[in-house]
N, C-alpha and C positions, 0 to 999 in steps of 0.2 A: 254950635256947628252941627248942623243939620248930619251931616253921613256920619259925623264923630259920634254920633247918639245911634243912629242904627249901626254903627261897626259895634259897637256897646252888646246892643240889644242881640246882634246876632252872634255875639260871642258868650254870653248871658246865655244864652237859650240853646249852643253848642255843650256849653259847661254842662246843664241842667238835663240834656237829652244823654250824653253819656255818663251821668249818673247813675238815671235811670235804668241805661243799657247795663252797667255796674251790676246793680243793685239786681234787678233782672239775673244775671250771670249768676251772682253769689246766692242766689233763692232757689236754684235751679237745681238739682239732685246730682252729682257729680258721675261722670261718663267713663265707663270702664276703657283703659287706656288703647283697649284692643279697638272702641270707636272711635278715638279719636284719628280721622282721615288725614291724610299727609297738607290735604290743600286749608284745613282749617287751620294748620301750624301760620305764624308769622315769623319771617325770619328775624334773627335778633338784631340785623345791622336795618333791618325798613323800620324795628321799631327804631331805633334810635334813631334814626334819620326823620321820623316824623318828631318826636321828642324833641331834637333840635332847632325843627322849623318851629313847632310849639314856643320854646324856649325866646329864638329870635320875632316870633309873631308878637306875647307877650310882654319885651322888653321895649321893642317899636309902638306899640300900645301905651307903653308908662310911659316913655319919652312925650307921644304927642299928648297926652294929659296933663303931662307937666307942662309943654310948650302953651297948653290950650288955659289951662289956670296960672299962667305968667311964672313959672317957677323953674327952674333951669332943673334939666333934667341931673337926676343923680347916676353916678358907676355905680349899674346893677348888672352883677355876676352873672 
């Protein structure tokens, strides 16, 4: 299935670009607290709300791989 392989590839290549951004961050010399601006903060309930949709994106993922290699999807937490 042709978009099942690019939905792949463009999650493949999401994973890899915020790695990067990662990796980036933690290389980076650490910012006396007195710069860090109020707009660079993220709130704690947007991260977890992305976290979630990650969560739900990922398991909608396993399911059609499974459906796509004939294997009934498994209860993943």
């Amino acid at each position: 299935m042709a978009s099942m392989d690019m939905a792949m590839a463009r999650l493949e290549a999401a994973v890899e670009h915020l790695g990067s951004q990662i990796a980036r961050l933690r290389a980076a010399p650490p910012r006396p607290a007195a710069e860090a601006a109020a707009e660079d903060m993220v709130p704690r309930t947007e991260v977890a709300a992305l976290a979630a949709r990650l969560d739900a994106a990922l398991l909608a993922l396993r399911g059609a791989l499974a459906q796509e290699a004939g294997d009934a999807p498994e209860d993943q937490e």
